[in-house]
KOLZAKOL-555130 format. One record per residue (C-alpha): residue number from 1; residue in three letters; x, y, z. Coordinates in Angstrom, 1 decimal, padded with zeros to 4 digits. Example, Ala and Ser with C-alpha at 12.3 -4.5 7.8 and 13.67 -1.06 7.14 Angstrom:
BEGIN
<rec><resi>1</resi><resn>Ala</resn><u>012.3</u><v>-004.5</v><w>007.8</w></rec>
<rec><resi>2</resi><resn>Ser</resn><u>013.7</u><v>-001.1</v><w>007.1</w></rec>
This chain:
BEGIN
<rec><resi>1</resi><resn>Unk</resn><u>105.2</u><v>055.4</v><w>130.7</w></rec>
<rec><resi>2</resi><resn>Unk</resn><u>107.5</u><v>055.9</v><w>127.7</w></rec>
<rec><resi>3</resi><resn>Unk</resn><u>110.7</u><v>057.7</v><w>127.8</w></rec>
<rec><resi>4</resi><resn>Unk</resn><u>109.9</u><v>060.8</v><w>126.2</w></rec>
<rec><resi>5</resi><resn>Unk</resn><u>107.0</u><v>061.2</v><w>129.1</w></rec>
<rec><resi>6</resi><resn>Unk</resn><u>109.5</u><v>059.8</v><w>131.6</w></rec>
<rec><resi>7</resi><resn>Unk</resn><u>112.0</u><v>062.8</v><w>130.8</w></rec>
<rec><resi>8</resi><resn>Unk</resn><u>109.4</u><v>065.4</v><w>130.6</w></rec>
<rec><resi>9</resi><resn>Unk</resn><u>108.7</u><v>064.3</v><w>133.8</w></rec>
<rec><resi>10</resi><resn>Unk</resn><u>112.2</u><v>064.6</v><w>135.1</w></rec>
<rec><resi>11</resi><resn>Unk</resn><u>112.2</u><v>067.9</v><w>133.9</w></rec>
<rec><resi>12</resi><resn>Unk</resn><u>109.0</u><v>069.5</v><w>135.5</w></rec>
<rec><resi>13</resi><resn>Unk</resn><u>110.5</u><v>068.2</v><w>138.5</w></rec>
<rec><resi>14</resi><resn>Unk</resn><u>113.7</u><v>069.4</v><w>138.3</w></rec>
<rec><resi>15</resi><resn>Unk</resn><u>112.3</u><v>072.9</v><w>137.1</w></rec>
<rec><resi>16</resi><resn>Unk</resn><u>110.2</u><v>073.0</v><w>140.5</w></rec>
<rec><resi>17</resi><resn>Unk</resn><u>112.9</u><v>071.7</v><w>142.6</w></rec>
<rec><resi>18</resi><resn>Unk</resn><u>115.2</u><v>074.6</v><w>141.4</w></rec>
<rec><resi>19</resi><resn>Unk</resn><u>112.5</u><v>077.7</v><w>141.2</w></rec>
<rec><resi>20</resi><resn>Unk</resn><u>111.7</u><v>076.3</v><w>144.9</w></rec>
<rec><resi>21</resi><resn>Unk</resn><u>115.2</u><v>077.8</v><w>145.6</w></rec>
<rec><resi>22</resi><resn>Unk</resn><u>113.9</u><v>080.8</v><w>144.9</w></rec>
<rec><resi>23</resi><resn>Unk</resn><u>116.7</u><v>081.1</v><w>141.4</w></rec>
<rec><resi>24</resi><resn>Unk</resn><u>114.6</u><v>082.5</v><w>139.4</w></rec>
<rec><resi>25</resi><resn>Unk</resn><u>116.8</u><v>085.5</v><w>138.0</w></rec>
<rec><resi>26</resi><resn>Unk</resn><u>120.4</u><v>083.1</v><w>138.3</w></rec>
<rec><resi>27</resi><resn>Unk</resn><u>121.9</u><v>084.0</v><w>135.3</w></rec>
<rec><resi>28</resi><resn>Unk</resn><u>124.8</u><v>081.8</v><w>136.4</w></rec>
<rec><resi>29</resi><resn>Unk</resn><u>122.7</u><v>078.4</v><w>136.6</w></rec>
<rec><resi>30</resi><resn>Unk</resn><u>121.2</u><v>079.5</v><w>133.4</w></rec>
<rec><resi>31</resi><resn>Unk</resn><u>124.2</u><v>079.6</v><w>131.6</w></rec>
<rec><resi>32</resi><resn>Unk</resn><u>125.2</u><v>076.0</v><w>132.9</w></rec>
<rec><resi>33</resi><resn>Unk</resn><u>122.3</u><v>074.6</v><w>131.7</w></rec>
<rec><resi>34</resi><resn>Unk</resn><u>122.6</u><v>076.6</v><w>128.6</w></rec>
<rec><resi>35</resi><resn>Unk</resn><u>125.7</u><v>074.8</v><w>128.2</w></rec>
<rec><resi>36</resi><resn>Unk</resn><u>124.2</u><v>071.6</v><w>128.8</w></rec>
<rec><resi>37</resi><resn>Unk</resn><u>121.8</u><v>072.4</v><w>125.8</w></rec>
<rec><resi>38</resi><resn>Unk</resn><u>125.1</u><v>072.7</v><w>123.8</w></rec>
<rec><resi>39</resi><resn>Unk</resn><u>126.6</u><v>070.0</v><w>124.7</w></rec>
<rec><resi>40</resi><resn>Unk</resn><u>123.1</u><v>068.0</v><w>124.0</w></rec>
<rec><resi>41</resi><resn>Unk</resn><u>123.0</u><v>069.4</v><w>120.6</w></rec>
<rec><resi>42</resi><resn>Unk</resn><u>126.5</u><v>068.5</v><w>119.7</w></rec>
<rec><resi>43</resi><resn>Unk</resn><u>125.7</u><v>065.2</v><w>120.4</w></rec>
<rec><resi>44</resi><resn>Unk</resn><u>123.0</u><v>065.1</v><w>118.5</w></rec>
<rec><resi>45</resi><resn>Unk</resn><u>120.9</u><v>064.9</v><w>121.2</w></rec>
<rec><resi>46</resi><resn>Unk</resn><u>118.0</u><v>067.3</v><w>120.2</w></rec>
<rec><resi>47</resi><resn>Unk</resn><u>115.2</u><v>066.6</v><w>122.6</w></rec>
<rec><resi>48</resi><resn>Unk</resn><u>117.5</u><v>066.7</v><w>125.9</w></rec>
<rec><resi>49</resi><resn>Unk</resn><u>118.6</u><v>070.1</v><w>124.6</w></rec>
<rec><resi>50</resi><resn>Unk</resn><u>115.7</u><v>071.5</v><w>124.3</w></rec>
<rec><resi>51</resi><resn>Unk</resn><u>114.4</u><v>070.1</v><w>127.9</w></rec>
<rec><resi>52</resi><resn>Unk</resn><u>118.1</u><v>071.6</v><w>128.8</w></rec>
<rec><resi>53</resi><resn>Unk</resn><u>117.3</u><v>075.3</v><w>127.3</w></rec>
<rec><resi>54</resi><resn>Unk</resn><u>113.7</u><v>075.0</v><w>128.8</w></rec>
<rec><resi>55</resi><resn>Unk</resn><u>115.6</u><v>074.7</v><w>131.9</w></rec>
<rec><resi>56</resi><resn>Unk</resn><u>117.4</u><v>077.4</v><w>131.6</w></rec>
<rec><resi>57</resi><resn>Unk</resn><u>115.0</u><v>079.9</v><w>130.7</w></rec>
<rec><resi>58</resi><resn>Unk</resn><u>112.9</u><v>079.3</v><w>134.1</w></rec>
<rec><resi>59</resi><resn>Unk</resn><u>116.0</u><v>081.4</v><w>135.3</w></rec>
<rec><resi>60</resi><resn>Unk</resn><u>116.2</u><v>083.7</v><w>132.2</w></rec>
<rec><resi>61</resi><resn>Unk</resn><u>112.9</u><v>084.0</v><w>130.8</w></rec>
<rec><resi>62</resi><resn>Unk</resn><u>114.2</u><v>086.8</v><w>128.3</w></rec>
<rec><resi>63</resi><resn>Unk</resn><u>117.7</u><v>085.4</v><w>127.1</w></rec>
<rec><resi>64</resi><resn>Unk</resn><u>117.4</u><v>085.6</v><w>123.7</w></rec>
<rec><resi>65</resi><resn>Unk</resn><u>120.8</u><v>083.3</v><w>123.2</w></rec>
<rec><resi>66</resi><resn>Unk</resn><u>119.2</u><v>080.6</v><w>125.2</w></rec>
<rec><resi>67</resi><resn>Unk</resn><u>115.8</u><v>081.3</v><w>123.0</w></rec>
<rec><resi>68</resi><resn>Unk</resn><u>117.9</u><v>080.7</v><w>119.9</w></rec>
<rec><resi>69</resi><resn>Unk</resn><u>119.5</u><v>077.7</v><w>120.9</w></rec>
<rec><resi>70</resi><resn>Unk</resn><u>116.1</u><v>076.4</v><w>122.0</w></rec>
<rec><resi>71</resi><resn>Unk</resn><u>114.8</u><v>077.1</v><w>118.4</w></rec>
<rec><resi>72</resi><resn>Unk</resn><u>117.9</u><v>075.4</v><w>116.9</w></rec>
<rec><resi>73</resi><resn>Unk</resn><u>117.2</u><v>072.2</v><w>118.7</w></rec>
<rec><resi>74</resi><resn>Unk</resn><u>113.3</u><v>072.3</v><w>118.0</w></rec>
<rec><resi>75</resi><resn>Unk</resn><u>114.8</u><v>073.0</v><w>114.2</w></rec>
<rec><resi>76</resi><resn>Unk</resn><u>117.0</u><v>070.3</v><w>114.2</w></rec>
<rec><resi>77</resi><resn>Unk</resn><u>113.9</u><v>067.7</v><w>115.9</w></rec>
<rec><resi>78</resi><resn>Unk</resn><u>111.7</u><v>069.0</v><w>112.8</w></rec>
<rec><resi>79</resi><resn>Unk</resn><u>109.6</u><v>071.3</v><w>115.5</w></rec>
<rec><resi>80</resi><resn>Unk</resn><u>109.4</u><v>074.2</v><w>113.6</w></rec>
<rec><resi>81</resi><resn>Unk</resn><u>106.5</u><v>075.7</v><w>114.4</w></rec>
<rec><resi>82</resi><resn>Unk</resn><u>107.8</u><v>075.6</v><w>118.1</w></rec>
<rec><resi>83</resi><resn>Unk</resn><u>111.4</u><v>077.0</v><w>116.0</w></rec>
<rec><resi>84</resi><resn>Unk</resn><u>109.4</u><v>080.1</v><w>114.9</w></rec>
<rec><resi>85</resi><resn>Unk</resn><u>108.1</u><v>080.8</v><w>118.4</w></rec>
<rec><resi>86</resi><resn>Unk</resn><u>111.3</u><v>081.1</v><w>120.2</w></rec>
<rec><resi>87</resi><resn>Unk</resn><u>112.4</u><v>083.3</v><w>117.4</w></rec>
<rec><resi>88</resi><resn>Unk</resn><u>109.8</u><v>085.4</v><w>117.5</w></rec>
<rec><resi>89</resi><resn>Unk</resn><u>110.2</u><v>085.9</v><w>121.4</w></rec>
<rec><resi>90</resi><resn>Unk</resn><u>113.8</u><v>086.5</v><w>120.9</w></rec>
<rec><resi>91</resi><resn>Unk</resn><u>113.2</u><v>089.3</v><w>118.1</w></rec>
<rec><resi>92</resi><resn>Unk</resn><u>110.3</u><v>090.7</v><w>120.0</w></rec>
<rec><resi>93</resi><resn>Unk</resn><u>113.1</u><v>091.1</v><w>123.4</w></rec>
<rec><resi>94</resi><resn>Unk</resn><u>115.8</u><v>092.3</v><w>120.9</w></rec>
<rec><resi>95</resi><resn>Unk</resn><u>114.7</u><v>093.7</v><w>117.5</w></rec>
<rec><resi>96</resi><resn>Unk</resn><u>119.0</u><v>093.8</v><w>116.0</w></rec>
<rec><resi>97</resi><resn>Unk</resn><u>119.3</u><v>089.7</v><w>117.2</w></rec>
<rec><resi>98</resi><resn>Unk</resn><u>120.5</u><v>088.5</v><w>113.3</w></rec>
<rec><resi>99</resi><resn>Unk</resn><u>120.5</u><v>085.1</v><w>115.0</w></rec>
<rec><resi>100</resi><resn>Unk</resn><u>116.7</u><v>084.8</v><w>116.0</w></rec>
<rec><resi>101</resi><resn>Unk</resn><u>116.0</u><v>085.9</v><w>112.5</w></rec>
<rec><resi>102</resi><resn>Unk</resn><u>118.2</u><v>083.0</v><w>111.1</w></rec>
<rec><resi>103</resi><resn>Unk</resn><u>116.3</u><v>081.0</v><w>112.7</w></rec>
<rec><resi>104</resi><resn>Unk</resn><u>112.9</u><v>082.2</v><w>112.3</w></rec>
<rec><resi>105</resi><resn>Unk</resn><u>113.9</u><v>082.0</v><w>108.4</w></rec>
<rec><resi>106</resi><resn>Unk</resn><u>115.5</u><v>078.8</v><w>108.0</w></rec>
<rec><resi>107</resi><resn>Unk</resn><u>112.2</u><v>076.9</v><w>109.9</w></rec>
<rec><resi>108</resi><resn>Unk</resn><u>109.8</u><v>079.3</v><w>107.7</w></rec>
<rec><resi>109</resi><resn>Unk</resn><u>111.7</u><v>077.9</v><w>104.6</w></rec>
<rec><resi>110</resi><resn>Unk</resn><u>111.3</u><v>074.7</v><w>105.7</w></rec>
<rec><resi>111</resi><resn>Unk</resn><u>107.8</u><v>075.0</v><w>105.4</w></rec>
<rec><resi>112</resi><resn>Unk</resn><u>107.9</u><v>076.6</v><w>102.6</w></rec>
<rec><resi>113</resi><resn>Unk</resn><u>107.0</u><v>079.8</v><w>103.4</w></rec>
<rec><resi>114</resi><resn>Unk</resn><u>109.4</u><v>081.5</v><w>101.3</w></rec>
<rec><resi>115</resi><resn>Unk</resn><u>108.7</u><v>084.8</v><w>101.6</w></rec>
<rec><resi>116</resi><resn>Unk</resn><u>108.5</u><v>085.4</v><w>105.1</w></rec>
<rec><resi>117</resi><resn>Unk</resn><u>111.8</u><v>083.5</v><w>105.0</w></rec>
<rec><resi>118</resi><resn>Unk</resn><u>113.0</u><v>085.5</v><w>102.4</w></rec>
<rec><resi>119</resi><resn>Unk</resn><u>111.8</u><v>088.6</v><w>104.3</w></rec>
<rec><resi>120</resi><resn>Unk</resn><u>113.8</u><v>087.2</v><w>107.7</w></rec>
<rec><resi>121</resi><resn>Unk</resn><u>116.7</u><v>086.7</v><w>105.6</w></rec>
<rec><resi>122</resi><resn>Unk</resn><u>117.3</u><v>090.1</v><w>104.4</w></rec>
<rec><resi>123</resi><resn>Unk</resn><u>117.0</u><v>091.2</v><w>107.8</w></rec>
<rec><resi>124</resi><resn>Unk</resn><u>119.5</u><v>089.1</v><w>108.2</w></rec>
<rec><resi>125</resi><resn>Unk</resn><u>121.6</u><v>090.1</v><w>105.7</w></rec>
<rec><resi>126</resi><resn>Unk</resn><u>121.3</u><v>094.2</v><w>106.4</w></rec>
<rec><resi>127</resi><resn>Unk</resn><u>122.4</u><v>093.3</v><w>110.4</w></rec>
<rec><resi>128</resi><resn>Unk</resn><u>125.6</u><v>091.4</v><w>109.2</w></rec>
<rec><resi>129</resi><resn>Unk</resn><u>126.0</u><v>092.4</v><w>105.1</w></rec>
<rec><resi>130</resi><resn>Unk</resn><u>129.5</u><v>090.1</v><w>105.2</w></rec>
<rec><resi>131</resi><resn>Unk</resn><u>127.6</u><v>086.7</v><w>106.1</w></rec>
<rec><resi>132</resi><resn>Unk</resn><u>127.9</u><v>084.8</v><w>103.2</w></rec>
<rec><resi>133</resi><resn>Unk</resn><u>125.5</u><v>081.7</v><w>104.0</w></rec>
<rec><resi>134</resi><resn>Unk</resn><u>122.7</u><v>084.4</v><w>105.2</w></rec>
<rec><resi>135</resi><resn>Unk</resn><u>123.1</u><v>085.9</v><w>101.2</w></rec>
<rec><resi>136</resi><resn>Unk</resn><u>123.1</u><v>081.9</v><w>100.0</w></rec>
<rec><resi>137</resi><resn>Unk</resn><u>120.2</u><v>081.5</v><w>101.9</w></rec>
<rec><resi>138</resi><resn>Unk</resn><u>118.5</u><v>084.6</v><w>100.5</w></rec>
<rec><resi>139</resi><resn>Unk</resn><u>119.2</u><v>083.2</v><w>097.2</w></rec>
<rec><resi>140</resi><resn>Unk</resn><u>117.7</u><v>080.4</v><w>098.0</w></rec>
<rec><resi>141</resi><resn>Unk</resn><u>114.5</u><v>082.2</v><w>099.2</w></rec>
<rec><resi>142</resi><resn>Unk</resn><u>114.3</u><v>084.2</v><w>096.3</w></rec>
<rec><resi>143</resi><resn>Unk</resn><u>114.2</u><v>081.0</v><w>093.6</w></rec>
<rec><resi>144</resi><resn>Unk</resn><u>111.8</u><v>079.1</v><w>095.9</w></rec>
<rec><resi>145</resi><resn>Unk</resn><u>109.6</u><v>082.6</v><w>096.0</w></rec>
<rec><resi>146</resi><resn>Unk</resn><u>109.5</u><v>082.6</v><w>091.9</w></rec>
<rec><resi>147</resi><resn>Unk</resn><u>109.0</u><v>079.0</v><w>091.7</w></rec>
<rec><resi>148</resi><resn>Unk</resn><u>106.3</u><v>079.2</v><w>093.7</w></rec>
<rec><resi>149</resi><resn>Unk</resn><u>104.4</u><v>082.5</v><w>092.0</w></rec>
<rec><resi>150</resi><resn>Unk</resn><u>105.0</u><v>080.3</v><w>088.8</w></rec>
<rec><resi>151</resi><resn>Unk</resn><u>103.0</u><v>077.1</v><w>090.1</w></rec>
<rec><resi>152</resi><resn>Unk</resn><u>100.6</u><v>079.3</v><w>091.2</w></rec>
<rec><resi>153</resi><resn>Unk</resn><u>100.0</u><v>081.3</v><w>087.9</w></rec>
<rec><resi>154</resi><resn>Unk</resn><u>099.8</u><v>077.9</v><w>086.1</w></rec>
<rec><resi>155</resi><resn>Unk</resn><u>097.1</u><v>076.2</v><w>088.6</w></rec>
<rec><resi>156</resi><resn>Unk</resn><u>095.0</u><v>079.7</v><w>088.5</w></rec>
<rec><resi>157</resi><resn>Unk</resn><u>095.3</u><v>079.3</v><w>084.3</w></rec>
<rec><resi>158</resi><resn>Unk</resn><u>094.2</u><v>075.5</v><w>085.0</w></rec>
<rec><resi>159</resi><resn>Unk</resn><u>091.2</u><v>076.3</v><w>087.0</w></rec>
<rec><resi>160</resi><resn>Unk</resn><u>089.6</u><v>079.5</v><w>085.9</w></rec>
<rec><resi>161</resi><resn>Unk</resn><u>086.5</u><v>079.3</v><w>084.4</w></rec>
<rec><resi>162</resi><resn>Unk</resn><u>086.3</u><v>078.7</v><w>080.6</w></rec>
<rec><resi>163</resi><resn>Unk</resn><u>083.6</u><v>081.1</v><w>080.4</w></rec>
<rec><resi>164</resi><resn>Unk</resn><u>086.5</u><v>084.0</v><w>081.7</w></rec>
<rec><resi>165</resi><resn>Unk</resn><u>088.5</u><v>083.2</v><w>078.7</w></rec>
<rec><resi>166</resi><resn>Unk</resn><u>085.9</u><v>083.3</v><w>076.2</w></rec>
<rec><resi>167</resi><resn>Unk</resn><u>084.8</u><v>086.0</v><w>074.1</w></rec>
<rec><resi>168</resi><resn>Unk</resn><u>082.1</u><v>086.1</v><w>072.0</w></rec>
<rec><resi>169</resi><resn>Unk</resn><u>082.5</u><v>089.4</v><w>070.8</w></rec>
<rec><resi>170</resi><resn>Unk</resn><u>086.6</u><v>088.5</v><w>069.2</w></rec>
<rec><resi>171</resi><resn>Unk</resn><u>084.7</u><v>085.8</v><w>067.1</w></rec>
<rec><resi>172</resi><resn>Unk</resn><u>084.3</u><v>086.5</v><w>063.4</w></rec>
<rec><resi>173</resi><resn>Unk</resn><u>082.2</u><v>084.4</v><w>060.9</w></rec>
<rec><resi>174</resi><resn>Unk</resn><u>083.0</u><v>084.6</v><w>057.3</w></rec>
<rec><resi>175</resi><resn>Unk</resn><u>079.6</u><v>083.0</v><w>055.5</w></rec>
<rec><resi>176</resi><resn>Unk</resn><u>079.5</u><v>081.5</v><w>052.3</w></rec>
<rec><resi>177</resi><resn>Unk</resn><u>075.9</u><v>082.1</v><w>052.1</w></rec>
<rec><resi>178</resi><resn>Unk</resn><u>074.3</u><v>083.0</v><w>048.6</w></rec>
<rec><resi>179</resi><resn>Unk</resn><u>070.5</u><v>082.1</v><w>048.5</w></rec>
<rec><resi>180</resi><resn>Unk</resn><u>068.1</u><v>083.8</v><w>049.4</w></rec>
<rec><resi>181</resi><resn>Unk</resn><u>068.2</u><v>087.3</v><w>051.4</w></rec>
<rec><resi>182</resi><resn>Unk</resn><u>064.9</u><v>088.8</v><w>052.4</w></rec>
<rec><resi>183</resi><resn>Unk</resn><u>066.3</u><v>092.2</v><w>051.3</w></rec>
<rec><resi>184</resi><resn>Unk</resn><u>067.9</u><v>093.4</v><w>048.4</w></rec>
<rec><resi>185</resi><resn>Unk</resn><u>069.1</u><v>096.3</v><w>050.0</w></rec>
<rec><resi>186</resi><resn>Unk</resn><u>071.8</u><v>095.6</v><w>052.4</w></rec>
<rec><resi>187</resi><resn>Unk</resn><u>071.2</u><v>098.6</v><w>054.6</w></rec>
<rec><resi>188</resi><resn>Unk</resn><u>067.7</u><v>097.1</v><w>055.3</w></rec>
<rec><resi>189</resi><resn>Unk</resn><u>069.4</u><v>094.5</v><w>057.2</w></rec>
<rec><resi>190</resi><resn>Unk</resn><u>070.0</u><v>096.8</v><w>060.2</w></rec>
<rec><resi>191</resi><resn>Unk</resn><u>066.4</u><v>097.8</v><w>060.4</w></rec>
<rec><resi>192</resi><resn>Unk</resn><u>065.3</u><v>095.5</v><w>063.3</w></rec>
<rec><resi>193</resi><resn>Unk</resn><u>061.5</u><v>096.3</v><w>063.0</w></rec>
<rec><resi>194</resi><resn>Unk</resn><u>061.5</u><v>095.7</v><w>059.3</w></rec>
<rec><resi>195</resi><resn>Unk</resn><u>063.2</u><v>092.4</v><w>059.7</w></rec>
<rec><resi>196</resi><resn>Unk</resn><u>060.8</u><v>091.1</v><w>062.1</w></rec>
<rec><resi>197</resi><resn>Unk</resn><u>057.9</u><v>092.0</v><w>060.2</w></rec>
<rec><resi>198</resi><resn>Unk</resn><u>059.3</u><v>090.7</v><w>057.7</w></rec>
<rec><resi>199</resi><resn>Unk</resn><u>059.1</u><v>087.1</v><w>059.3</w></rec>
<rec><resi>200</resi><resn>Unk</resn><u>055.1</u><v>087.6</v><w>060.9</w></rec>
<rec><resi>201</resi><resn>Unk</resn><u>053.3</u><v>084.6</v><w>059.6</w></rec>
<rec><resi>202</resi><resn>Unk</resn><u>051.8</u><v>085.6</v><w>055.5</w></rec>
<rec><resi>203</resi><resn>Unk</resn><u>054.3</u><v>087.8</v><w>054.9</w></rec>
<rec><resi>204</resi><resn>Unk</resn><u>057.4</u><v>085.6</v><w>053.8</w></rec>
<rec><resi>205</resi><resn>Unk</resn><u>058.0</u><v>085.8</v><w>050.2</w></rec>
<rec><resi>206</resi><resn>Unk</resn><u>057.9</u><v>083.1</v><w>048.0</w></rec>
<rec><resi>207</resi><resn>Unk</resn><u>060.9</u><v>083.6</v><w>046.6</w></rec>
<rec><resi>208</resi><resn>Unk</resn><u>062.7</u><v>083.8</v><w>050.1</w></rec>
<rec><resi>209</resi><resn>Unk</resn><u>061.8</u><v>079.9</v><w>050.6</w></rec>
<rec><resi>210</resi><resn>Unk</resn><u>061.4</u><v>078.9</v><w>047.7</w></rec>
<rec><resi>211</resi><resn>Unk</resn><u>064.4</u><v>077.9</v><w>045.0</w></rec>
<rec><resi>212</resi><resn>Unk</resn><u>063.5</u><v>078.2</v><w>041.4</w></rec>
<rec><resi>213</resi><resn>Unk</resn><u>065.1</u><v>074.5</v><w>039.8</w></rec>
<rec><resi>214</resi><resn>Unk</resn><u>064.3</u><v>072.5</v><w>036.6</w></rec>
<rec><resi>215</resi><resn>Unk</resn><u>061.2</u><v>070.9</v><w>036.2</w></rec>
<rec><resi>216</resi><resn>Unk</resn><u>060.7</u><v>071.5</v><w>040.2</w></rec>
<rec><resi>217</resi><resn>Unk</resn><u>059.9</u><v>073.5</v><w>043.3</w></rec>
<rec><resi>218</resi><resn>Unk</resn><u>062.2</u><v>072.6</v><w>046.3</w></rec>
<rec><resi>219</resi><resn>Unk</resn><u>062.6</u><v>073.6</v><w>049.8</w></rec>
């Protein structure tokens, strides 16, 4: 059993031994283990805090601190998806927390989804307007967001059809064409019936295929 599995085990353990004393509700234990979590992420230990804050919310399933720390440590251990889901619980107890939005944003722009992080970080921004690194990370969103719509506008340019971007109708054709015309009268030329009897099999002029030169007749 590795350690990882080991702990995890530790953990369950521990969880059952404490809801078995009926502490479910123990805002005070919470808080110590909250602490714990602290400490863990302090020193750089991101997986105990997280076990540490899972802990703790067995006690306080709806503390939205502990529920931000929690996503903080998944943050910091790369787990963002798991980041964006303690967030979302946090918001979803507490609609005004500008911390579970922080962190919602910051693991959405790590996955570049910049404009649900962008989004999360004007939220941000209008619950404390004097937090400077919410506005840089706004900023931030808002470049990656243009960036972005510009790849995107190239690759669509790259990959529609050629037949989208052609059109047969802007294309003009300037002949230099000076034999033979089977009318005389340009205004004949739009008279579609005339012109295709004019092609039936014995009635093609001679001098429509024919070109008068010395001493010859030539095609």
């Amino acid at each position: 059993m590795g350690s990882e599995e080991y702990d995890d085990v530790i953990l369950e353990e521990k969880i059952e031994d404490e809801l078995d004393e009926e502490h479910l509700g123990d805002e005070a234990r919470a808080m110590e283990l909250k602490d714990e979590g602290n400490k863990a992420i302090a020193e750089g230990h991101f997986a105990d805090a997280a076990r540490a804050y899972t802990l703790a919310l067995s006690f306080s399933p709806k503390n939205t601190v502990i529920l931000c720390n929690r996503a903080l440590a998944y943050i910091k251990s790369e787990s963002y998806g798991l980041a964006i889901s303690d967030a979302t619980a946090a918001i979803e107890f507490d609609k005004n927390c500008a911390k579970a939005y922080y962190r919602r944003g910051t693991a959405e722009f790590a996955l570049m989804r910049a404009k649900a992080a962008r989004k999360d970080f004007r939220t941000v921004c209008k619950l404390k307007p004097k937090d400077k690194d919410a506005r840089a990370k706004l900023t931030a969103c808002e470049k990656l967001v243009k960036e972005q719509g510009f790849a995107e506008a190239i690759q669509s340019e790259e990959t529609v059809p050629l037949s989208d971007l052609f059109d047969p109708g802007s294309i003009r054709i300037e002949s230099t064409y000076d034999g033979p015309r089977p009318f005389l009268d340009s205004s004949d030329t739009e008279d579609v019936d005339k012109e295709k009897e004019f092609f039936v099999p014995g009635n093609v002029s001679r001098k429509f295929v024919m070109v008068r030169k010395p001493n010859m007749y030539a095609l």
